[in-house]
N, CA, C and O atoms as a GROMACS GRO file, in nm:
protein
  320
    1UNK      N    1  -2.270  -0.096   0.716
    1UNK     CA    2  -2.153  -0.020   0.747
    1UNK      C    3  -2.104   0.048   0.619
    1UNK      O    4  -2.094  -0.017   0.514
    2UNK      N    5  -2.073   0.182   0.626
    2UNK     CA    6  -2.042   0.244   0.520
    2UNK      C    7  -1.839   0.255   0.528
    2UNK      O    8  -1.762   0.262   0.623
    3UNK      N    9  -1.825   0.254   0.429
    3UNK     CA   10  -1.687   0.257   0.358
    3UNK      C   11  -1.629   0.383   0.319
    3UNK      O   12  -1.689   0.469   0.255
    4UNK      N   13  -1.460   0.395   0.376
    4UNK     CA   14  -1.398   0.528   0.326
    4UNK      C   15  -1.283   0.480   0.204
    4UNK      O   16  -1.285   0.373   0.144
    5UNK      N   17  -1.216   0.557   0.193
    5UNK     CA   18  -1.061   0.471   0.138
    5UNK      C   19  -1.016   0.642   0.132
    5UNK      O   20  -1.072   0.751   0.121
    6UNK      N   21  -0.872   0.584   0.148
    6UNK     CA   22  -0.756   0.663   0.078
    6UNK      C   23  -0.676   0.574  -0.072
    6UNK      O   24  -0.679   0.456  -0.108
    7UNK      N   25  -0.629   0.663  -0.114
    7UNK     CA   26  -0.558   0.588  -0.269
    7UNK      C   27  -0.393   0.608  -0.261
    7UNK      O   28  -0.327   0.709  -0.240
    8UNK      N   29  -0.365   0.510  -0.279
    8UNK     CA   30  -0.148   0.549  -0.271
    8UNK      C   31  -0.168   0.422  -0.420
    8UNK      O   32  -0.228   0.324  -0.462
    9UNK      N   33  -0.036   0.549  -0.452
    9UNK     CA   34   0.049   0.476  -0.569
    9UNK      C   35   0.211   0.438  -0.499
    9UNK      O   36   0.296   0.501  -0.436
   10UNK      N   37   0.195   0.268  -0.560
   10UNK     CA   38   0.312   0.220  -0.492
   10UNK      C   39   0.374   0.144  -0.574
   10UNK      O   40   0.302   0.116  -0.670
   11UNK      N   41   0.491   0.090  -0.578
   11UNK     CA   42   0.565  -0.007  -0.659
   11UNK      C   43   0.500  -0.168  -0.644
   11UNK      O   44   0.512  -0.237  -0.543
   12UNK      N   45   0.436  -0.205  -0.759
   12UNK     CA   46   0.418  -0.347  -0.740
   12UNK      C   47   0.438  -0.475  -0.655
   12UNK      O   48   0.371  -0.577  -0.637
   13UNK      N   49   0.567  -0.427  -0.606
   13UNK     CA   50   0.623  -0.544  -0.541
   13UNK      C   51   0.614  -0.510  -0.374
   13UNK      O   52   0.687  -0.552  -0.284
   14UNK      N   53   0.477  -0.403  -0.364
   14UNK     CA   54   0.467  -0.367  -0.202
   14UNK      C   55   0.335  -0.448  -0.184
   14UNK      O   56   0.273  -0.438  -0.078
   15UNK      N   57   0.307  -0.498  -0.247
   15UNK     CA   58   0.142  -0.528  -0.263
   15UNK      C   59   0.141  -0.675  -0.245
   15UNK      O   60   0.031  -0.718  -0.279
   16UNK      N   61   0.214  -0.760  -0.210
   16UNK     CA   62   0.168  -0.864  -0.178
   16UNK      C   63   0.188  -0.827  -0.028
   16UNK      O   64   0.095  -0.806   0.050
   17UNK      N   65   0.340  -0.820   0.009
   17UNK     CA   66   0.323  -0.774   0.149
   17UNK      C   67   0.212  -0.713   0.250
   17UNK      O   68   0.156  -0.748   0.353
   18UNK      N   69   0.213  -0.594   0.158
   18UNK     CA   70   0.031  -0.524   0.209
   18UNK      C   71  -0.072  -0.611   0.237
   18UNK      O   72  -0.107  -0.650   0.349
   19UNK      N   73  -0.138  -0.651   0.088
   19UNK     CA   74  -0.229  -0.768   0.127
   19UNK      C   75  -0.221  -0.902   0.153
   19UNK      O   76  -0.322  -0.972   0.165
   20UNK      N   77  -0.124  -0.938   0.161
   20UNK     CA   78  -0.147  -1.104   0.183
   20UNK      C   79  -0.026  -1.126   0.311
   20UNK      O   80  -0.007  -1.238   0.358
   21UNK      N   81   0.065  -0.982   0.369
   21UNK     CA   82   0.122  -1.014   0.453
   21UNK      C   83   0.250  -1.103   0.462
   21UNK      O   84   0.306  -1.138   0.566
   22UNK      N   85   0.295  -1.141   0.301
   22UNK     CA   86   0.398  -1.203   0.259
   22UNK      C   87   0.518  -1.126   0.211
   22UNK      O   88   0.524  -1.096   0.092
   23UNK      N   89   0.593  -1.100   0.277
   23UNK     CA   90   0.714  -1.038   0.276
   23UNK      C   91   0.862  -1.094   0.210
   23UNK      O   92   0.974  -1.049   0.235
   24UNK      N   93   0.824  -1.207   0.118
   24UNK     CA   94   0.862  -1.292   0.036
   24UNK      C   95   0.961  -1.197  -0.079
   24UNK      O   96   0.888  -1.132  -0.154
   25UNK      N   97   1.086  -1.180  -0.102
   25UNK     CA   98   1.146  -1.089  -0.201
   25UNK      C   99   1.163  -0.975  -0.154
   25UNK      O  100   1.223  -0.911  -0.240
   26UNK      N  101   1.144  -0.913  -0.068
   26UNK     CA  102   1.170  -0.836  -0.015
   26UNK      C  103   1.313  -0.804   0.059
   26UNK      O  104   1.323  -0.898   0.138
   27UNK      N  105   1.438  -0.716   0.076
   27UNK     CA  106   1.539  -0.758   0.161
   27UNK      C  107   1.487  -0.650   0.304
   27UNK      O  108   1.387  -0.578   0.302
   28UNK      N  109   1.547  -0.658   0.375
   28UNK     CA  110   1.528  -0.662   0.490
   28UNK      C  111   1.526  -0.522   0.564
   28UNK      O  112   1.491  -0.508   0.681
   29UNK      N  113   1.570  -0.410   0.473
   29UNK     CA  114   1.588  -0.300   0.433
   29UNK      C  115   1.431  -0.257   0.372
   29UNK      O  116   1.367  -0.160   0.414
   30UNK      N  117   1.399  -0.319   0.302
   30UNK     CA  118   1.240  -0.274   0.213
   30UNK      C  119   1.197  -0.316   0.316
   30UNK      O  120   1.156  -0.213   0.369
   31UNK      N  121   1.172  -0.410   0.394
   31UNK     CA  122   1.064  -0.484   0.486
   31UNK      C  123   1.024  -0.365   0.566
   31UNK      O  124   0.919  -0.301   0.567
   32UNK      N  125   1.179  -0.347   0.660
   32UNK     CA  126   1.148  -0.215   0.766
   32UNK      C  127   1.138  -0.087   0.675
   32UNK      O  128   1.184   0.011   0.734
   33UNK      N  129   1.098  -0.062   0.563
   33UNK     CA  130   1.046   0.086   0.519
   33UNK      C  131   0.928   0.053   0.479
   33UNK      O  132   0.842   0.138   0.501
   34UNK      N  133   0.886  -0.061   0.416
   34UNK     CA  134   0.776  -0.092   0.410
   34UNK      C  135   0.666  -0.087   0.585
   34UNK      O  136   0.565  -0.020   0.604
   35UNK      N  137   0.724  -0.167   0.667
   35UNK     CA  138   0.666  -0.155   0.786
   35UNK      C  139   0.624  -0.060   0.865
   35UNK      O  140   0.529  -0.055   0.943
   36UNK      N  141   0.717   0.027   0.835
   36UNK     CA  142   0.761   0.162   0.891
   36UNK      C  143   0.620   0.257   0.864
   36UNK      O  144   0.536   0.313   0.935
   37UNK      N  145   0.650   0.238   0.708
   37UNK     CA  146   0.512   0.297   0.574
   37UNK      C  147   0.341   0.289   0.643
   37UNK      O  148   0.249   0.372   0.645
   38UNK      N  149   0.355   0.145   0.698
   38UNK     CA  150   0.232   0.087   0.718
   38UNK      C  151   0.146   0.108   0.843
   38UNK      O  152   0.023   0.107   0.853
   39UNK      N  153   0.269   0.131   0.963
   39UNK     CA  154   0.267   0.183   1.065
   39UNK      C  155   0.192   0.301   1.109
   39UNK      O  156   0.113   0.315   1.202
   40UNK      N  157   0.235   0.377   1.024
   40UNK     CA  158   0.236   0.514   0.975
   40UNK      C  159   0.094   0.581   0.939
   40UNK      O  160   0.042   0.685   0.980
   41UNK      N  161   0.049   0.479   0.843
   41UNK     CA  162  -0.124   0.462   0.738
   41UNK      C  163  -0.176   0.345   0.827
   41UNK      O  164  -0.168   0.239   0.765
   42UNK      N  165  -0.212   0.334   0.918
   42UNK     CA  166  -0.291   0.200   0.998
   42UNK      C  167  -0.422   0.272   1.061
   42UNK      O  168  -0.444   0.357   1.148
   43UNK      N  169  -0.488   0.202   0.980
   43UNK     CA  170  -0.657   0.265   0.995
   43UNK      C  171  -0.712   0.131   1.061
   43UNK      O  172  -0.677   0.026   1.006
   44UNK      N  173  -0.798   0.122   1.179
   44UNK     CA  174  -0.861   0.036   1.216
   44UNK      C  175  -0.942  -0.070   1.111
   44UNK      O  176  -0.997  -0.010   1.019
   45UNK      N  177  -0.960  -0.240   1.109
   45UNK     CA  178  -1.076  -0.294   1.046
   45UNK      C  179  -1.017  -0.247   0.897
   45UNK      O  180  -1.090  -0.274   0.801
   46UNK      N  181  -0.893  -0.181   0.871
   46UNK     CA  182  -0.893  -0.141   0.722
   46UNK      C  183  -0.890  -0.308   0.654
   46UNK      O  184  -0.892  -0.422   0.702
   47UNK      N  185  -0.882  -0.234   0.489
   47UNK     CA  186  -0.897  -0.388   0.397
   47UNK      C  187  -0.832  -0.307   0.289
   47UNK      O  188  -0.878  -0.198   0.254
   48UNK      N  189  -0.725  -0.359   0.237
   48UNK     CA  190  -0.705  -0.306   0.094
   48UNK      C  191  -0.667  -0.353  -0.031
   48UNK      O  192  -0.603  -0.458  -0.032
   49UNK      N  193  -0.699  -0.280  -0.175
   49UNK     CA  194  -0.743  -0.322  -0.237
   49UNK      C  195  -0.644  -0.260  -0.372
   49UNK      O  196  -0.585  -0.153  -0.371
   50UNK      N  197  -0.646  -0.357  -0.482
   50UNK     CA  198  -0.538  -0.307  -0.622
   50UNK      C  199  -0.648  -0.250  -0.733
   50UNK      O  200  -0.710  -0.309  -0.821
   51UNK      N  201  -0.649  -0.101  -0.690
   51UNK     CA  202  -0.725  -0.056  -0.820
   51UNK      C  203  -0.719  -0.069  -0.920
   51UNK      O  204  -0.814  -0.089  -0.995
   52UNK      N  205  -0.534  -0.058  -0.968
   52UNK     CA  206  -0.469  -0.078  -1.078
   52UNK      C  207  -0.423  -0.194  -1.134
   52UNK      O  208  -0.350  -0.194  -1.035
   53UNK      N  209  -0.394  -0.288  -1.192
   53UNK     CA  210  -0.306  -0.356  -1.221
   53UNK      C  211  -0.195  -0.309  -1.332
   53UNK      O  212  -0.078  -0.340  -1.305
   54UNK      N  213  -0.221  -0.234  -1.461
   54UNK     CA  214  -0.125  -0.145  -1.513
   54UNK      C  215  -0.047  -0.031  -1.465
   54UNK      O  216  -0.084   0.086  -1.463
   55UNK      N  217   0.094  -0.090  -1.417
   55UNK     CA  218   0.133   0.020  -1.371
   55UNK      C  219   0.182   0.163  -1.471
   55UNK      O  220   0.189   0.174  -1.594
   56UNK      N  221   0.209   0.247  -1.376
   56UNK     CA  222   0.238   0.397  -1.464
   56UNK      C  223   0.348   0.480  -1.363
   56UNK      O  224   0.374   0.466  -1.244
   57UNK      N  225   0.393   0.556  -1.449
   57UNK     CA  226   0.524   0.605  -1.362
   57UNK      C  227   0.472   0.710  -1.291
   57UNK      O  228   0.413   0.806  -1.341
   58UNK      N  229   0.496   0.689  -1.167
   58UNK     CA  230   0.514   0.832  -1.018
   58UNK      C  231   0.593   0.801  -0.916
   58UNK      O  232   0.700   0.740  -0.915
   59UNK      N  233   0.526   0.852  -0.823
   59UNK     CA  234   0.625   0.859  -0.703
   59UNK      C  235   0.548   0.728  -0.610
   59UNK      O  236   0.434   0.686  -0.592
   60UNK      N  237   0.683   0.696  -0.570
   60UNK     CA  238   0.629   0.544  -0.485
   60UNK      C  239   0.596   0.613  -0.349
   60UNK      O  240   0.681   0.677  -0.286
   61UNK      N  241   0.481   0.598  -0.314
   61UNK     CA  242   0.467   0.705  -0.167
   61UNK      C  243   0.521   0.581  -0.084
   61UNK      O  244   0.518   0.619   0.033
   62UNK      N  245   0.558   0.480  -0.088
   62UNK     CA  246   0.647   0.403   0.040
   62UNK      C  247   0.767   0.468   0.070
   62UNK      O  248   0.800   0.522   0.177
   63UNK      N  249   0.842   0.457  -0.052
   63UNK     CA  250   1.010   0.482  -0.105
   63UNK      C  251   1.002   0.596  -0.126
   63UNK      O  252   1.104   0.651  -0.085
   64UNK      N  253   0.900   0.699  -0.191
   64UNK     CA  254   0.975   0.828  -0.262
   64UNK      C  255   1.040   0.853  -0.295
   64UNK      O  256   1.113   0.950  -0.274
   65UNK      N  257   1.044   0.716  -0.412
   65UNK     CA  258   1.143   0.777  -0.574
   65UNK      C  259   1.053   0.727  -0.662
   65UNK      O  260   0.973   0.639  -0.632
   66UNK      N  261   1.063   0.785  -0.784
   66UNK     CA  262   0.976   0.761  -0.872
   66UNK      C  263   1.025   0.605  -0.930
   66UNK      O  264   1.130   0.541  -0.920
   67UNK      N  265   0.897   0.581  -0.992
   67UNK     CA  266   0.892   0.404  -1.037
   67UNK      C  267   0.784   0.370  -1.074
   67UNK      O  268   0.689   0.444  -1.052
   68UNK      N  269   0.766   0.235  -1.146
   68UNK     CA  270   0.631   0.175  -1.189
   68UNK      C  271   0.568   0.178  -1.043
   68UNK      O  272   0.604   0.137  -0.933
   69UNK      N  273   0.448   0.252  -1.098
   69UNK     CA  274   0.339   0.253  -0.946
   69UNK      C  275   0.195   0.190  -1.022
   69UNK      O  276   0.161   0.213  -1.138
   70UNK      N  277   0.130   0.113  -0.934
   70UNK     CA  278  -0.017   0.066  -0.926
   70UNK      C  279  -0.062   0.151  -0.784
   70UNK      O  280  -0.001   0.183  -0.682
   71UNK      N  281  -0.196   0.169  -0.830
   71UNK     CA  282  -0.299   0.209  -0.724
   71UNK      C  283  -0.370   0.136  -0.619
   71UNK      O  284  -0.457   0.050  -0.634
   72UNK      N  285  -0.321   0.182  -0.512
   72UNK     CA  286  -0.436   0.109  -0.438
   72UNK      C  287  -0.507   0.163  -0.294
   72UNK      O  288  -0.476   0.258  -0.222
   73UNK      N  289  -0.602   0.075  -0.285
   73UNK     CA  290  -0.673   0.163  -0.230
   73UNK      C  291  -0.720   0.089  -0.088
   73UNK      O  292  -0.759  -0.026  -0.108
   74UNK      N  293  -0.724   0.133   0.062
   74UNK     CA  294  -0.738   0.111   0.193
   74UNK      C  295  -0.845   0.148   0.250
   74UNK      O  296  -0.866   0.264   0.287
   75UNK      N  297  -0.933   0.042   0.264
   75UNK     CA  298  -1.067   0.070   0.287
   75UNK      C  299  -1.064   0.047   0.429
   75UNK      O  300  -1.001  -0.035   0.496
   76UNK      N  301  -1.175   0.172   0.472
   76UNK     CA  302  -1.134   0.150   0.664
   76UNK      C  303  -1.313   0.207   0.664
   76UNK      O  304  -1.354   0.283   0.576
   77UNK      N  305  -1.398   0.157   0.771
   77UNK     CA  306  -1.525   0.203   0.815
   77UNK      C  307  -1.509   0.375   0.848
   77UNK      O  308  -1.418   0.445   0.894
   78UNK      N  309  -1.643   0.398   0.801
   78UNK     CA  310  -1.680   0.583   0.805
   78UNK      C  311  -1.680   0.613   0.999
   78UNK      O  312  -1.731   0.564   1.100
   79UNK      N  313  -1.625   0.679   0.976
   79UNK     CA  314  -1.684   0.745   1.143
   79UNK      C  315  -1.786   0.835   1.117
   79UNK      O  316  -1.786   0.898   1.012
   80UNK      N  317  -1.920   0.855   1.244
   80UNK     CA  318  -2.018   0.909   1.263
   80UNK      C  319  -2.090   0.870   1.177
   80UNK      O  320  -2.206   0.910   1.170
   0.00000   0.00000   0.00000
């Protein structure tokens, strides 16, 4: 099976949620924009992954405001 990804830069503290589904520190306000976010980017069978661990300043594509962002990346199977 071959592999795609897209890449988002996000604030550190979206990335456990993402991958491990722990919504731990989060208030309740981030949860539903976070959810909202995810909803939104939901690729079948996806898997994703922290390219970065040094973050660098851009735009948080969850939030869209700028902030320490890490990369990461959402691996979902190729179609055709």
């Amino acid at each position: 099976m071959k592999l795609d990804h897209y890449e988002y830069c996000i604030c550190p503290h979206w990335v456990s949620a993402i991958i491990n589904d722990d919504y731990t520190g989060l208030d309740d306000d981030e949860e539903k924009t976070l959810r909202e976010w995810l909803a939104a980017n939901e690729q079948r069978a996806s898997h994703w992954d922290v390219d970065s661990e040094e973050p660098f300043f851009a735009v948080d594509e969850v939030s869209d405001v700028y902030a320490d962002c890490v990369t990461v990346r959402q691996y979902f199977p190729m179609r055709g």
